[in-house]
C-alpha positions in Angstrom: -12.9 -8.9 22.8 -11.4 -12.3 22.2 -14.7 -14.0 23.7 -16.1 -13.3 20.4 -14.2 -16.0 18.9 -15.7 -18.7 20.9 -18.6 -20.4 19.1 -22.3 -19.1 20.0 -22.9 -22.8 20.5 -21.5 -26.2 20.0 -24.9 -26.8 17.5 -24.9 -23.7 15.9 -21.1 -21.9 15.5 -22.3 -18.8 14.6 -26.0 -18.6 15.6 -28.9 -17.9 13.8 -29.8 -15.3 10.3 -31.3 -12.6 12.3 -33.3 -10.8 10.5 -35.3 -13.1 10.9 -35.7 -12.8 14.6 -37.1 -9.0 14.0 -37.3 -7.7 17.7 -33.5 -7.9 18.4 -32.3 -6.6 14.7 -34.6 -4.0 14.4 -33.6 -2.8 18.1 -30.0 -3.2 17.6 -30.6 -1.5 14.4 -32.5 1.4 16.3 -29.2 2.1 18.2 -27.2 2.1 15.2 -29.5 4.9 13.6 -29.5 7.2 17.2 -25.4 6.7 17.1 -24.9 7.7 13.8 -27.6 10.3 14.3 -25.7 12.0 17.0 -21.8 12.1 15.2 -23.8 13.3 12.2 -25.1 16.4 14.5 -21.8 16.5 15.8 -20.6 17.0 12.5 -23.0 19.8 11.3 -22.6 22.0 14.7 -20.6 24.7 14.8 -17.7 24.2 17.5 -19.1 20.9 18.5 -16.1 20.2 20.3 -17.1 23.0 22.8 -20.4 21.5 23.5 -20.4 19.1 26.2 -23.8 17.7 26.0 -23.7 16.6 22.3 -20.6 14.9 23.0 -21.6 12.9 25.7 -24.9 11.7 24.3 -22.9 10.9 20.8 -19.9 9.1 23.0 -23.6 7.3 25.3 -24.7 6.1 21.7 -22.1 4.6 20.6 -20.8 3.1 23.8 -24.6 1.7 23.9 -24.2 0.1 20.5 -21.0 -1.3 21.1 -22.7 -2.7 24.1 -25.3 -4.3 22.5 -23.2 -5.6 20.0 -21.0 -7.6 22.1 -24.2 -9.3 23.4 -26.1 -10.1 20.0 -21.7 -11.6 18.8 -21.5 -13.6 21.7 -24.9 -14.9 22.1 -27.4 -14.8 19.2 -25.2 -14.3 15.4 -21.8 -13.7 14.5 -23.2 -11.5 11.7 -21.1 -9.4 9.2 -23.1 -6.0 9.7 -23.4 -6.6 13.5 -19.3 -7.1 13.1 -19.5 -3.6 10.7 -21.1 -1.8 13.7 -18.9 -3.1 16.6 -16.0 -2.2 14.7 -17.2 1.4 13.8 -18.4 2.1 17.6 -14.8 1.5 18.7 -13.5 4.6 16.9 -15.6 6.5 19.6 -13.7 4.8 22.7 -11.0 6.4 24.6 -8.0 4.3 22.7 -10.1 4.8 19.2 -7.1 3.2 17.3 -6.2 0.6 19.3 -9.5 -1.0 19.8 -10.4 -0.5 16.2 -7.3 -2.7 15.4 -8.5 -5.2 18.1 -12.0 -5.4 16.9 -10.4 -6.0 13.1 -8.8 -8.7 14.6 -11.5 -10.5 16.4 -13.1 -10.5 13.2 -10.4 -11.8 10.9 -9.9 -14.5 13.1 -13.9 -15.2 13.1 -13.7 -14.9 9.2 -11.4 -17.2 8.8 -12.2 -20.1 11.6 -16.1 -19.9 10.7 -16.4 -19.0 6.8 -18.8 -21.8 6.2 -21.1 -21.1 8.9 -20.9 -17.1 9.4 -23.8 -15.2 9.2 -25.6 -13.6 7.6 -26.3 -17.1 5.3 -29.3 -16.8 2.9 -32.3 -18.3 3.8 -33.1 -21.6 1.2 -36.7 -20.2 0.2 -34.4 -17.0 -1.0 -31.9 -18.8 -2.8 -32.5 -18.5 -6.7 -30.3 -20.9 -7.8 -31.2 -24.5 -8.7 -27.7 -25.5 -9.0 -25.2 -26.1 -5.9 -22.6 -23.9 -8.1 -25.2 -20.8 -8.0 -26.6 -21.4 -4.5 -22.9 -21.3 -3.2 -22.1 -17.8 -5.2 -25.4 -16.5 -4.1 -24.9 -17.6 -0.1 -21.0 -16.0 -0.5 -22.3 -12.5 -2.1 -24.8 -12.0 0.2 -22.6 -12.9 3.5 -20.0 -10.2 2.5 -22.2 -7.6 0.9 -23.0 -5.8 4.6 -19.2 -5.2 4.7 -19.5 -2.6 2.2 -20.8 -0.5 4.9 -17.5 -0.7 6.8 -15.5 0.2 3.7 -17.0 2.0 1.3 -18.1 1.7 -2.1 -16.7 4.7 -3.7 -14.1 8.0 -2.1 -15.3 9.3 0.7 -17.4 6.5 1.8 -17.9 3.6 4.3 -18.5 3.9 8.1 -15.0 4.2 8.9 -14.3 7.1 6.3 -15.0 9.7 8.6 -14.3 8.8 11.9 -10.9 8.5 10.8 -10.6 11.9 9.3 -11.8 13.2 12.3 -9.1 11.4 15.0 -6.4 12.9 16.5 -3.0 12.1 15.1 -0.3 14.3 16.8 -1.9 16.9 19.8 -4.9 18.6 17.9 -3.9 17.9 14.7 -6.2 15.1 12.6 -6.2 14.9 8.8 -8.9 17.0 8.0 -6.3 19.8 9.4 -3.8 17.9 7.3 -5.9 17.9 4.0 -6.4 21.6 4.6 -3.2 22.5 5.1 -2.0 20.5 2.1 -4.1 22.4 -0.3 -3.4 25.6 1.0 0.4 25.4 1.5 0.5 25.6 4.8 2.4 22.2 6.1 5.4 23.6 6.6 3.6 25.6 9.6 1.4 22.5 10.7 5.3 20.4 10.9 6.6 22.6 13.2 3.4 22.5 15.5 3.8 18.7 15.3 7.0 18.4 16.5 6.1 20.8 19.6 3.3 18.1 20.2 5.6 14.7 20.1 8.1 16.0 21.9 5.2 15.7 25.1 3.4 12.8 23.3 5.6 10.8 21.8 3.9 7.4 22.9 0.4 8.3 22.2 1.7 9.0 18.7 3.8 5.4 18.3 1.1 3.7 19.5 -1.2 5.3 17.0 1.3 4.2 14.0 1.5 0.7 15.4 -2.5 0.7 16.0 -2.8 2.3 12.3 -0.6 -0.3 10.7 -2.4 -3.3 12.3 -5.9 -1.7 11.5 -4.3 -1.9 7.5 -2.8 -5.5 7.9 -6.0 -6.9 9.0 -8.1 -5.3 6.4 -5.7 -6.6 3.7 -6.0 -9.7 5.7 -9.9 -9.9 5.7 -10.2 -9.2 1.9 -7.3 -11.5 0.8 -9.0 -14.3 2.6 -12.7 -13.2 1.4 -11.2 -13.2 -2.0 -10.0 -16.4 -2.1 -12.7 -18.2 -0.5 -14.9 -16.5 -3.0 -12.2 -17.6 -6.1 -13.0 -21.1 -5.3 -16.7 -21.0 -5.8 -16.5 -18.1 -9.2 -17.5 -15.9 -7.0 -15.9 -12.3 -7.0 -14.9 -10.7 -3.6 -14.7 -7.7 -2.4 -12.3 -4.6 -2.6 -11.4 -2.6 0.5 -8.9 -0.6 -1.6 -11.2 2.7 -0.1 -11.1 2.1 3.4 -6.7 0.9 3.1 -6.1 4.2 1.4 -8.1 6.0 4.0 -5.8 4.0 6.7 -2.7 4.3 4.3 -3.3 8.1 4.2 -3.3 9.0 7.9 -0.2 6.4 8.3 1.6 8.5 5.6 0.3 12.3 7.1 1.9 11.2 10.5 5.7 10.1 8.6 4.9 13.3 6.8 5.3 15.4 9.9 7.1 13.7 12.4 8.6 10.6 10.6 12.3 12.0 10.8 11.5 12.2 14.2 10.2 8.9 15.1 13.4 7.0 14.4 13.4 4.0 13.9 10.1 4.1 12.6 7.3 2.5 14.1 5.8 0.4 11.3 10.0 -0.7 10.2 10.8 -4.4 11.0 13.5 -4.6 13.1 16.3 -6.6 11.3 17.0 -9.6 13.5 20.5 -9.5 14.8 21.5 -12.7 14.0 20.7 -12.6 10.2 23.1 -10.9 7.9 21.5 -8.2 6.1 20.0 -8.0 2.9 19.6 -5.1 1.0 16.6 -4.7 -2.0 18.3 -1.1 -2.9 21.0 0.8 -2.4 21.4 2.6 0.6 22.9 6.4 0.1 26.4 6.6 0.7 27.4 3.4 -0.4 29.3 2.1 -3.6 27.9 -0.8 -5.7 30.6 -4.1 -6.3 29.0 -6.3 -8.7 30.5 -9.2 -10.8 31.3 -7.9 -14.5 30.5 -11.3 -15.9 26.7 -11.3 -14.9 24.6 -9.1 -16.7 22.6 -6.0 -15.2 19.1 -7.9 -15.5 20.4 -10.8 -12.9 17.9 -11.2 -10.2 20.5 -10.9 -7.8 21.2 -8.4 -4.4 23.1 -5.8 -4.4 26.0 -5.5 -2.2 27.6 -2.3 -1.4 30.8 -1.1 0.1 32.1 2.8 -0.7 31.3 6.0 -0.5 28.5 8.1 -1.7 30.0 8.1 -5.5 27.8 6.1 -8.0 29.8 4.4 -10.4 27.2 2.4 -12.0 24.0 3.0 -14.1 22.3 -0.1 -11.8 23.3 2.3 -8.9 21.9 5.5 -10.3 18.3 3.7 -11.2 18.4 2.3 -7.6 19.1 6.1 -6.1 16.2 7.0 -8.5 14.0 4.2 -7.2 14.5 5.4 -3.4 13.8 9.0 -4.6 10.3 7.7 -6.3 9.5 6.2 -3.2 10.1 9.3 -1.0 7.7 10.9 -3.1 5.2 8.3 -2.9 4.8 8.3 0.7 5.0 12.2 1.1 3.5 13.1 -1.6 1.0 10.2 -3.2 -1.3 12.9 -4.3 1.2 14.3 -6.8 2.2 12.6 -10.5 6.0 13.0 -9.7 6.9 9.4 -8.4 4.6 8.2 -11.2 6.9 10.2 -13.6 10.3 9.3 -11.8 9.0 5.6 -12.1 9.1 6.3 -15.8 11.9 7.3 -16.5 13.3 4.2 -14.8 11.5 1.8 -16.3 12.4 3.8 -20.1 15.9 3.4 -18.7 15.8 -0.2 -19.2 13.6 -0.7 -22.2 15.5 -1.6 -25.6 15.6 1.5 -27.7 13.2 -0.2 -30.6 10.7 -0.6 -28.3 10.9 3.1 -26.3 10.5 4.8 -30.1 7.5 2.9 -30.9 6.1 3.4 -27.0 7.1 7.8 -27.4 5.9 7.7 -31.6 2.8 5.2 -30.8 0.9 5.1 -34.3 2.8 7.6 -36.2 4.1 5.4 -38.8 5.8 7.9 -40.7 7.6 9.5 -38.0 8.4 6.1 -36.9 9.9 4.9 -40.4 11.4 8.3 -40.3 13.4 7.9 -36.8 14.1 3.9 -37.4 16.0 4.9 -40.8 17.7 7.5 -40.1 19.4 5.8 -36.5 20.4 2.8 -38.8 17.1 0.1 -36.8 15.7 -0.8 -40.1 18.0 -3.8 -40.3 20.9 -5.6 -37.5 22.1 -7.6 -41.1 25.4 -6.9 -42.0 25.8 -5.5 -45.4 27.9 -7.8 -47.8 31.4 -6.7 -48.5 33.0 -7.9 -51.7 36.2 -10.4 -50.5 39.4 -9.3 -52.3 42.0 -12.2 -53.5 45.1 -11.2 -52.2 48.4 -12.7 -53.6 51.2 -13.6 -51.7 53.5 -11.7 -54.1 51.5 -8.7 -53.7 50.8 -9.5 -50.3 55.1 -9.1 -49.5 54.9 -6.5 -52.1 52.1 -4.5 -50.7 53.2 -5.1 -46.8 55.3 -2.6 -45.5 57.8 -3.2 -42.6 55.7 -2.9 -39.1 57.9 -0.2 -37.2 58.6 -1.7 -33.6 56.2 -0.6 -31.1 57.4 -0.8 -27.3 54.8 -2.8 -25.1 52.6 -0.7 -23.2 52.4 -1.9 -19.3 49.6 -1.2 -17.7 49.8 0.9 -15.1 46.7 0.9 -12.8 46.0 3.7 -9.9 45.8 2.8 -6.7 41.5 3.9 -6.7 41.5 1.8 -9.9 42.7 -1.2 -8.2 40.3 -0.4 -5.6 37.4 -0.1 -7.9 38.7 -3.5 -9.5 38.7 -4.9 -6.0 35.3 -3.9 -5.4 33.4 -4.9 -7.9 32.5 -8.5 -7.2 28.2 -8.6 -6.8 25.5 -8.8 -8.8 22.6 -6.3 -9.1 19.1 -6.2 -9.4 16.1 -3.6 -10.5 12.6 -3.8 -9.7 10.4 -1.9 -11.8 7.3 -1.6 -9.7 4.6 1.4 -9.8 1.5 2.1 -7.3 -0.8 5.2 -7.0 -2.5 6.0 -4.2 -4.1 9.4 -3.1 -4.7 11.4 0.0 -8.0 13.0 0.2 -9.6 14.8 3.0 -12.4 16.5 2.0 -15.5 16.4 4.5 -18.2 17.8 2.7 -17.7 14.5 0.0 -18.7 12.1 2.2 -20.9 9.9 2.1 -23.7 8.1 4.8 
């Protein structure tokens, strides 16, 4: 695929607007209707799967479009929705996920080498504008509008919604299997079936991970790069936050299953031997030392050294922190991360503020609550100073009975603990949502 980075031409970089040139679009558009014709039948027959002939003439169409794609990239435009289709007919190939991810990346790397010139590019009698400020928003939206058919304008959209619900993630097992089993309690069945499958097709599965996570880095990638092209002009970009949850959900279904399994994990950067490491939490089974003389809200890293005992509150939010995010990847669906996050960020919140955030407008009850626990007022009341006499002072002043100096005596796990403690800690509040949804008959052409 990387020949579709070279420029059509040394005159034109990314060829022509072609709808203009109506022969080729409308029959490069006539294979784009039979392929999605076929999936679509493929879709609403009854154990497809079994029928040999529909999936050969839906794989034909789509291996046909692809085809013709490649041609009309290489030769004629780099156009967005040309790009849209090549990129969707790949999730009918043999390596679905990996040439997905390939085709993302031939156009990411087209995005970003020929913005300027990347079709499709308004026509001037079309441009509205009188302005160059308007004519260059108007150009931008209408180059990255096709894109929205790649991912999706609403749940359950885009061209790559279903195709991806539909692939295989571990043996026979895709999300739509997942989503069902999800609702109906029945993972605990669909793990066990999983693991029987990796243990023959271990690979397969890692490379779909890796294939998965570059398929999300270079949609993140696209739409950073639209966006700030399109910040320059006032223009708004576009949000792919559809098709990433799609991806993110299928990345998270697979840890779900056999992520204990697949260790280390595929999308986990290996830590580079020669760099000491850094830790952003606490791992479990490890004792925090920090430095009593910088305060808890330091923006510094934790260092750890004992074992399994916390012995901070830094340390406790941090174990918290690692339990939200367990949740959050298993389990992004349900409020409990969201409500664990919470708790951690009320952990840290002055006590003023987390009454006025639980009360919210109740005046009363707040006057009520700030009175009786003495917030009204951090003055100190005035005492009236009594003159003391140095008569009365000897007379009042008994003798001070000797007391023996106390030593102190310090345990040996005290001294330990005193030895320990020399780092500084951090917290980072930080809360995301994100949902898994598999539902077929939502989707949307």
């Amino acid at each position: 695929m990387e020949h579709l980075i070279s420029p059509i031409s040394d005159e034109s970089t990314c060829g022509e607007y072609l709808k203009d040139n109506r022969t080729v679009y409308r029959g490069l558009r006539n294979h784009f209707n039979m392929a999605q014709s076929s999936f679509r039948q493929l879709l609403e027959t009854p154990d497809a799967t079994a029928d040999e002939e529909l999936l050969t003439q839906n794989s034909d169409n789509w291996r046909e479009l692809a085809s013709q794609c490649d041609q009309i990239l290489s030769a004629t435009s780099k156009d967005v929705e040309v790009f849209c289709w090549f990129i969707t007919a790949q999730m009918f190939t043999n390596v679905p996920m990996v040439n997905t991810a390939k085709a993302l990346d031939v156009f990411a790397q087209v995005v970003q080498s020929y913005w300027s010139d990347l079709q499709p590019i308004l026509p001037e009698k079309k441009l509205k504008s009188e302005d160059e400020a308007g004519r260059a928003k108007e150009i931008a939206e209408f180059r990255i509008k096709p894109l929205l058919q790649l991912v999706g304008e609403t749940e359950n959209s885009g061209l790559l919604y279903m195709p991806l619900q539909l692939q295989s993630l571990i043996g026979d097992i895709d999300f739509a299997r997942y989503a069902h089993a999800e609702r109906s309690g029945q993972l605990a069945e669909l793990k066990v079936e999983a693991a029987k499958a990796l243990a023959s097709d271990r690979q397969t599965v890692t490379e779909t991970v890796v294939a998965l996570g570059d398929i999300l880095q270079h949609l993140e990638s696209i739409e950073r790069f639209i966006a700030e092209e399109c910040q320059k002009i006032g223009s708004q970009g576009l949000s792919f936050r559809f098709a990433k949850k799609n991806v993110e959900s299928l990345i998270n279904a697979i840890k779900y299953l056999v992520g204990d399994q697949l260790n280390p994990w595929p999308l986990d950067k290996a830590q580079p031997a020669s760099e000491e490491p850094q830790h952003d939490e606490i791992p479990s089974g490890d004792v925090v030392t920090q430095d009593s003389a910088q305060p808890a809200s330091s923006n510094k890293v934790v260092s750890v050294v004992t074992n399994g005992e916390i012995i901070s509150r830094d340390h406790a939010f941090n174990e918290l922190r690692k339990v939200a995010d367990y949740f959050l990847k298993t389990e992004p669906h349900s409020p409990v991360y969201m409500l664990i996050e919470r708790a951690i960020r009320w952990g840290y919140m002055p006590l003023p503020a987390l009454l006025q955030e639980l009360v919210g407008d109740n005046d009363a009850v707040m006057g009520r609550i700030t009175n009786l626990a003495g917030l009204e007022s951090t003055d100190k009341t005035d005492i009236p100073k009594v003159m003391v006499s140095a008569q009365t002072a000897d007379y009042s002043a008994p003798n001070a009975t000797p007391v023996a100096s106390a030593e102190p005596q310090n345990t040996a796990s005290e001294a330990n603990t005193a030895t320990n403690i020399t780092t500084n800690t951090t917290t980072n509040d930080s809360s995301s949502s994100s949902e898994s949804e598999g539902n077929i008959s939502n989707f949307e052409w």
